[in-house]
C-alpha positions as CSV (number, residue, x, y, z in Angstrom):
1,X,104.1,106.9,37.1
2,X,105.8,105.2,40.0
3,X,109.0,103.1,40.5
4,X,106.6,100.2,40.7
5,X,105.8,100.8,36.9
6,X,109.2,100.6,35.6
7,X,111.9,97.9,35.4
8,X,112.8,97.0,38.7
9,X,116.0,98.9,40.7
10,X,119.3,96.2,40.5
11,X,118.8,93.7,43.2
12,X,122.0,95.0,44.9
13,X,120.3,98.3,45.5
14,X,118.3,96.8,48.3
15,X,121.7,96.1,50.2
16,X,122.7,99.3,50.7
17,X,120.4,100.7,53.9
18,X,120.1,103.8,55.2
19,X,122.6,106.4,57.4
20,X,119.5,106.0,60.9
21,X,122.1,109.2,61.8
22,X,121.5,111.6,58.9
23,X,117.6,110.6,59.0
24,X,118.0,111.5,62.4
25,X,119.2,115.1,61.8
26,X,116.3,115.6,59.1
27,X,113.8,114.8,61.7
28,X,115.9,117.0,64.5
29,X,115.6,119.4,61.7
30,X,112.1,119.5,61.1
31,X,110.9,119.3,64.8
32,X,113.3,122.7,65.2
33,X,111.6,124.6,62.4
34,X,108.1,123.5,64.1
35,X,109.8,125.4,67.3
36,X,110.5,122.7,69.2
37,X,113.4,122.5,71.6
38,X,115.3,119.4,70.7
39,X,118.6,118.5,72.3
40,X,120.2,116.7,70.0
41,X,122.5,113.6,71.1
42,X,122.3,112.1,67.3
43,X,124.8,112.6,64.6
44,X,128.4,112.1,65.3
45,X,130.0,115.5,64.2
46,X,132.1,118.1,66.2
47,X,130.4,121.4,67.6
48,X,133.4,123.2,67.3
49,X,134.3,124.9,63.8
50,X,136.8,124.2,61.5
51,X,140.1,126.1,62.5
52,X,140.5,129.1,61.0
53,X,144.1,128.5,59.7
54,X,142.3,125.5,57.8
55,X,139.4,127.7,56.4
56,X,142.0,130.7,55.8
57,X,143.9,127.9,53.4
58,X,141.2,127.1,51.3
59,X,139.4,130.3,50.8
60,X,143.1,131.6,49.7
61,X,143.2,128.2,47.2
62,X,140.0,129.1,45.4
63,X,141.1,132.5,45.0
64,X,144.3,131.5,43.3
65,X,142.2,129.5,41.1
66,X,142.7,126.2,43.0
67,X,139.3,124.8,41.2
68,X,140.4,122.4,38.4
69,X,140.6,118.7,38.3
70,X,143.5,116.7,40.6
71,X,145.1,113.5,40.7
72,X,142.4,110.8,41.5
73,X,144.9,109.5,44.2
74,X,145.4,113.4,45.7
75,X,147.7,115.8,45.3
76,X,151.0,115.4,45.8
77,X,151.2,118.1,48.9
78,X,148.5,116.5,50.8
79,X,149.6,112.6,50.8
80,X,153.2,113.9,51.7
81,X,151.3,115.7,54.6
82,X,149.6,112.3,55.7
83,X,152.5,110.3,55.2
84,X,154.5,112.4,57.2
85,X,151.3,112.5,59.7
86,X,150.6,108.8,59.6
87,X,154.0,107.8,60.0
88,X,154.6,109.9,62.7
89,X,151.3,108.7,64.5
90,X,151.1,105.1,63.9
91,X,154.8,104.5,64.3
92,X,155.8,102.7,60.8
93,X,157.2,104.2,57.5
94,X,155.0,105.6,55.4
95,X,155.4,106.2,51.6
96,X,153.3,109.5,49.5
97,X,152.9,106.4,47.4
98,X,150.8,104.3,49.5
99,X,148.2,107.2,50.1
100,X,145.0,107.7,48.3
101,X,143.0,111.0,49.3
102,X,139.2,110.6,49.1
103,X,136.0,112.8,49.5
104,X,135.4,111.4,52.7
105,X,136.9,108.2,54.6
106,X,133.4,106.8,53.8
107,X,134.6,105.8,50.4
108,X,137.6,104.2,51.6
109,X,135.2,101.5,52.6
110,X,133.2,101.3,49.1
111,X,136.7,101.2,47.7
112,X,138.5,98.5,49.5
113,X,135.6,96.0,49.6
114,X,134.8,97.0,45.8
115,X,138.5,96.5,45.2
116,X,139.6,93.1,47.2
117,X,136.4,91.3,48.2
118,X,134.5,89.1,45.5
119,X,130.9,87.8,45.8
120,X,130.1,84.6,48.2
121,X,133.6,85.5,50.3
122,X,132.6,86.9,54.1
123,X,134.1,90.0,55.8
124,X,133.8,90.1,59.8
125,X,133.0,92.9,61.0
126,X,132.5,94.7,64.1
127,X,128.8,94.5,65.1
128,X,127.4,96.9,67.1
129,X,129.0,99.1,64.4
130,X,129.0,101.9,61.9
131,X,126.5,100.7,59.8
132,X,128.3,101.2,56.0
133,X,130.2,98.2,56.9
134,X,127.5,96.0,56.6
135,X,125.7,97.7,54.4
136,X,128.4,97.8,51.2
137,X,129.4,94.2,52.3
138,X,126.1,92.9,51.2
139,X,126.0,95.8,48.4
140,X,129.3,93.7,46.8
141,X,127.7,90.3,47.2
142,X,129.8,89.6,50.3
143,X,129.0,87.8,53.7
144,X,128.7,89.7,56.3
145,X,129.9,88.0,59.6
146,X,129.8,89.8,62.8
147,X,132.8,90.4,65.5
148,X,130.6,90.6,68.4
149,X,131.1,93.6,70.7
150,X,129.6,92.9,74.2
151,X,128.8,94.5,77.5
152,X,129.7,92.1,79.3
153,X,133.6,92.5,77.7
154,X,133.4,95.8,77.9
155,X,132.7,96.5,74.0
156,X,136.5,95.4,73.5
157,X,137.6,92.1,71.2
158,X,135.7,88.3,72.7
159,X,138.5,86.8,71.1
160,X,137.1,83.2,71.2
161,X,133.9,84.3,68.8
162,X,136.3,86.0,66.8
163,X,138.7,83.2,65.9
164,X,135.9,81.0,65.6
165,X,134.1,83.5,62.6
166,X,137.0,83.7,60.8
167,X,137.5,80.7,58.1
168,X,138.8,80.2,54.7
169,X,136.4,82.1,53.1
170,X,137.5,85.3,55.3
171,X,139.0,87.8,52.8
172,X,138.8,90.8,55.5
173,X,138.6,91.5,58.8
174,X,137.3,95.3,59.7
175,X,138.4,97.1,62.8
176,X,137.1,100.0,64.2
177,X,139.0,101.5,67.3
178,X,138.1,103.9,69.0
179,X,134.4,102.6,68.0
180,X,131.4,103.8,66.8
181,X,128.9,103.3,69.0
182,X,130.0,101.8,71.7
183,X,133.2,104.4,72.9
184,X,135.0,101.1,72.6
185,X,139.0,100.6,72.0
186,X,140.9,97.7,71.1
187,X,143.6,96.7,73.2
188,X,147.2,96.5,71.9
189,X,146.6,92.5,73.2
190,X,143.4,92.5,71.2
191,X,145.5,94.0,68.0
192,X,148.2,91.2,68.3
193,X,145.6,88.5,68.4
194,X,143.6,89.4,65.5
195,X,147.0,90.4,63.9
196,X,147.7,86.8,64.2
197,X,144.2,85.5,62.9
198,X,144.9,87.7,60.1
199,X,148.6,86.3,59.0
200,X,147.3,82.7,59.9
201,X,144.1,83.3,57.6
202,X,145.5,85.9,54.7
203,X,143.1,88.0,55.2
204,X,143.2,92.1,54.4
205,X,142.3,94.4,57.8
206,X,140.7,97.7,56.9
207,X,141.3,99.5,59.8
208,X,138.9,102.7,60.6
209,X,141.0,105.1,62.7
210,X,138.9,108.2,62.0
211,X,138.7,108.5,66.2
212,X,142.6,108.0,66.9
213,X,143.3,111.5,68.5
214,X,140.3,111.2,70.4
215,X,141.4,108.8,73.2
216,X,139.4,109.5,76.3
217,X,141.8,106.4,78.3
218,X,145.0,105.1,77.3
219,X,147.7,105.8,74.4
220,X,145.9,104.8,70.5
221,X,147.1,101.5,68.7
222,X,147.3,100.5,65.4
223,X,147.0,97.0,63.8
224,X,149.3,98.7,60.8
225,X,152.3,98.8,63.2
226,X,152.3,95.5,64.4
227,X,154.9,92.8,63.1
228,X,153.6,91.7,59.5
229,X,150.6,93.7,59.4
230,X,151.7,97.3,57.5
231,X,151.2,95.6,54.0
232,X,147.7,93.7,54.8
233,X,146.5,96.4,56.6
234,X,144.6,100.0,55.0
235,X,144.8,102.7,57.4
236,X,141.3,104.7,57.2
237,X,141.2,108.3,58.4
238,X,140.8,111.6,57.5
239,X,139.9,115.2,58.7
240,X,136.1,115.5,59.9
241,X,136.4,114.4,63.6
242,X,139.3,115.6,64.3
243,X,139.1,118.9,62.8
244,X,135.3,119.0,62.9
245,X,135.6,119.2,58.5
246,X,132.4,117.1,58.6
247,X,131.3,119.0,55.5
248,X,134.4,119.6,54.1
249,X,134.5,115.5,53.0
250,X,138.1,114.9,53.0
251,X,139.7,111.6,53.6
252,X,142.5,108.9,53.4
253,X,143.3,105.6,52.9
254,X,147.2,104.4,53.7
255,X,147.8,101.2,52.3
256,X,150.5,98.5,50.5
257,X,151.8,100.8,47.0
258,X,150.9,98.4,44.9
259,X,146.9,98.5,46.1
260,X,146.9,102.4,46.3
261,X,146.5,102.5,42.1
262,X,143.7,100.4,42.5
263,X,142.2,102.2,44.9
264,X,142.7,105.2,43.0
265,X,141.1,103.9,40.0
266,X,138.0,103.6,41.7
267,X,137.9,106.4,42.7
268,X,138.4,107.4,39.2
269,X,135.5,105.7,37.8
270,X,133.8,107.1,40.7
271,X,134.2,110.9,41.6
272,X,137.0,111.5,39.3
273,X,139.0,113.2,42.2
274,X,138.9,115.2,45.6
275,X,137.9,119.0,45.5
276,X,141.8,120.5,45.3
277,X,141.2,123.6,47.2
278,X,139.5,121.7,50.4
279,X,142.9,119.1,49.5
280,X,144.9,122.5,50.4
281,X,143.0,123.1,53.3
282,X,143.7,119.8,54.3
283,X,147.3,120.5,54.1
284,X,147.1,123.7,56.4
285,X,145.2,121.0,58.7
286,X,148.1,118.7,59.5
287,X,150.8,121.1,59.3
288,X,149.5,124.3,61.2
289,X,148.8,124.2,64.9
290,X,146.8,121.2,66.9
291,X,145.6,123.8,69.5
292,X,141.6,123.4,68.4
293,X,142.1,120.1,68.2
294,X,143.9,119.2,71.7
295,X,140.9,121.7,72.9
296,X,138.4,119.4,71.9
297,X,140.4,116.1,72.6
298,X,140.4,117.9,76.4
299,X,136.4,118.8,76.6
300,X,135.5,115.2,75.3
301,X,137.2,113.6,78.1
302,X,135.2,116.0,80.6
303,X,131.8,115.8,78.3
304,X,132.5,112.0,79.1
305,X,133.0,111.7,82.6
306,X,129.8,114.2,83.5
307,X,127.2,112.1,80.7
308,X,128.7,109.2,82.5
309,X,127.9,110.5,86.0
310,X,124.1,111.7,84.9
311,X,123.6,108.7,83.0
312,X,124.7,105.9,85.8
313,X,121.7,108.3,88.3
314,X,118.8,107.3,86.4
315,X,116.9,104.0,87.1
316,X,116.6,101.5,84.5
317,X,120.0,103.1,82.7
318,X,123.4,101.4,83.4
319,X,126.4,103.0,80.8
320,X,129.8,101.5,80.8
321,X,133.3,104.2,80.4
322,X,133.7,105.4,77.1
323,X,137.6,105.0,76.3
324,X,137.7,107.1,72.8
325,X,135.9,108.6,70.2
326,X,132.7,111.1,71.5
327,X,130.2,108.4,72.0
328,X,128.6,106.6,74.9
329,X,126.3,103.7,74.7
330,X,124.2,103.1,77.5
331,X,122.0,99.5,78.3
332,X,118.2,100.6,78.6
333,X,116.9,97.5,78.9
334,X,115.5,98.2,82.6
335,X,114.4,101.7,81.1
336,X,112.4,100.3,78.4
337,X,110.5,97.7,81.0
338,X,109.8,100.1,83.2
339,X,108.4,102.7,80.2
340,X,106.0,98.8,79.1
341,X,108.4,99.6,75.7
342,X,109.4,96.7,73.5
343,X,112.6,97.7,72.7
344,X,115.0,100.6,72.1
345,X,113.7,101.8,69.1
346,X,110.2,102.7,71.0
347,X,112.2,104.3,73.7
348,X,114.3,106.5,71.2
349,X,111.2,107.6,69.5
350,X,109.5,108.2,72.9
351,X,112.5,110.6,74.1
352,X,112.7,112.2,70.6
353,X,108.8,113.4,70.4
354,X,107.9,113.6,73.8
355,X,110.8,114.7,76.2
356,X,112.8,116.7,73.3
357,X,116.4,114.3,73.6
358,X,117.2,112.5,70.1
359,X,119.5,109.3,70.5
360,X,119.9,106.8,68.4
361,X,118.6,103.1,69.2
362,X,121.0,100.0,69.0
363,X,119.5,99.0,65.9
364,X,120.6,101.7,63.9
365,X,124.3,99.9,63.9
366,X,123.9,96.5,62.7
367,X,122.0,93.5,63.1
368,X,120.8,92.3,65.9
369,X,123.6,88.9,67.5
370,X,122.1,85.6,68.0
371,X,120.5,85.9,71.5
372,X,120.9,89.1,71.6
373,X,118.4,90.9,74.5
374,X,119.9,94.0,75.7
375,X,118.7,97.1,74.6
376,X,120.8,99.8,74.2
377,X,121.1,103.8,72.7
378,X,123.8,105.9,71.7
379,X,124.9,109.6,72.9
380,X,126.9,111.4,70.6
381,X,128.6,113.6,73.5
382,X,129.9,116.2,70.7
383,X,127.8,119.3,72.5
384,X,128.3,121.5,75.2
385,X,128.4,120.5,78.9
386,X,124.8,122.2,79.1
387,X,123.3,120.7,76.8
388,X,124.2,117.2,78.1
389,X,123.3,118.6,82.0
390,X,120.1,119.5,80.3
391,X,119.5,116.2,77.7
392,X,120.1,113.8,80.5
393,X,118.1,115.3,82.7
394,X,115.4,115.1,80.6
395,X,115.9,111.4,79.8
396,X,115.9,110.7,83.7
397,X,112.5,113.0,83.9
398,X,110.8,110.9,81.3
399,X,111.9,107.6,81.8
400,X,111.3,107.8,85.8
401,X,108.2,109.4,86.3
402,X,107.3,106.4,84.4
């Protein structure tokens, strides 16, 4: 019998779409066991491993029997940790009591809209973007409304399509700096005008920082430590960037105290709570040594600058700077003319079966803008300088030989 048998799925289930980088992987997967040689450029995770002070913590946790059932909000030695961390980091006091610990910062955002955001009101968001955003906005019976992020502004705030998106239906405004895809950062100007949007219009900011010690240009800013913004704003972070704990899933929401129970009730309804030994670990995380972490911080910023070089050589490719995070996001529209491709989609598929390189097309974060033309792909840079000497060539091979 098949689904199309049975009672139909909720309507809301067709919201919710698909992670383009995890399908990715499965295909990067399969191609490998088939012995091809794939360079991968698709899912956003470090290549480094987890620090060994970090695995030493939780192996030693489960065998002190670290395996039963925790506080839904975390446990009491991790959210000091963060608030000692975030405080610290974003500038502003931070509370144990405005911290709820997660599997993941990716539930922070099932969470918060869940939590704050009723049907038929409109979250902006930024758009080319990490796709969950507009995914659970729609899955809540929200209204998605895009922040646009443009070439031609350098992937950074166009304030004037900002303040005209936001209205009296705008219940939250999502930032995402350093960005996914686009290597984007807000400025600290940016932050202070859509602080003021936000304190003119009431609205909530949920604030993805999962990138914010991986600057490649410039200092990291928070909305959160601006005047009047610490109790609107949820700080989202957590461990798997910067301490490549990708599997680990363990995340963090900072936020006003009187939200944080909220929060944490969702969660309870939800997963119950966060595994307590990879909690400990987190612990030995923020307060052991950085060294792994500065390491990596340090070969992003060269990974950067040499993709950027190779990338800016081939004709029909133009990529602007990356200033955080491990992505790049070159234009391809000349490549995909000059390949007779439709769009970037074709070209990523092209690359992906024929020349051995997977990227990720444009598509994959967000909807296409209103006169939107451009085609673009995104590099995840997190690989050796090697393999992105050897990817890129590749890329150049196929796309100019034409």
């Amino acid at each position: 019998m098949t689904l199309a048998n049975l009672r139909a799925p909720a309507r809301r289930s067709a919201a919710l779409t698909a992670d383009s980088a995890f399908d990715l992987l499965a295909a990067v997967g399969r191609l490998r066991a088939q012995g091809r040689d794939i360079i991968s450029f698709g899912i956003g995770e470090p290549d480094f491993p987890t620090p060994q002070h970090v695995v030493g913590a939780a192996v030693g946790a489960l065998g002190q029997g670290q395996t039963r059932y925790g506080p839904s909000e975390g446990l009491p030695e991790l959210r000091a940790a963060i608030a000692e961390e975030v405080s610290r980091t974003r500038g502003i006091a931070v509370d144990p009591s405005q911290v709820v610990v997660a599997p993941g910062a990716k539930p922070l955002i099932f969470y918060s809209l869940a939590t704050l955001v009723n049907s038929g009101e409109e979250v902006i968001y930024p758009n080319p973007g990490f796709p969950t955003y507009e995914s659970v906005i729609r899955w809540v019976g929200a209204t998605p409304v895009p922040m646009p992020l443009t070439e031609a502004n350098g992937f950074a705030c166009d304030r004037n399509a900002l303040a005209a998106a936001v209205t009296a239906r705008t219940k939250m405004i999502i930032l995402n700096s350093p960005n996914n895809p686009t290597g984007g950062v807000l400025t600290r100007d940016d932050l202070t005008f859509i602080a003021d949007l936000a304190r003119r219009h009431n609205c909530w900011v949920l604030s993805d920082e999962i990138y914010s010690r991986l600057m490649i240009e410039g200092e990291f800013c928070s909305i959160a430590s601006l005047p009047g913004m610490v109790d609107r704003t949820i700080i989202m972070d957590g461990f798997s960037k910067t301490y490549s704990m990708t599997g680990w899933r363990l995340g963090y929401g900072v936020m006003h105290p009187e939200l944080a129970p909220l929060i944490a009730r969702a969660e309870t309804n939800l997963e119950s709570c966060t595994s307590t030994f990879v909690q400990l670990g987190g612990v030995a995380a923020l307060r052991g040594p950085q060294d792994d972490t500065e390491r990596f911080a340090a070969e992003v910023r060269a990974r950067a600058a040499l993709a950027l070089e190779l990338l800016n050589q081939i004709d029909g490719i133009r990529c602007l700077p990356a200033r955080g995070a491990f992505y790049l996001f070159p234009n391809v529209t000349g490549a995909c003319r000059r390949l007779g491709l439709q769009n970037g989609e074709e070209l990523a598929d092209r690359l992906l079966n024929e020349a051995g390189v997977a990227v990720l097309p444009r598509s994959c974060f967000g909807s296409r803008l209103p006169g939107e033309s451009d085609e673009y792909v995104r590099l995840s840079i997190a690989t050796t300088l090697d393999n992105i000497r050897e990817g890129i060539t590749r890329i150049r091979g196929y796309v100019e030989r034409g």
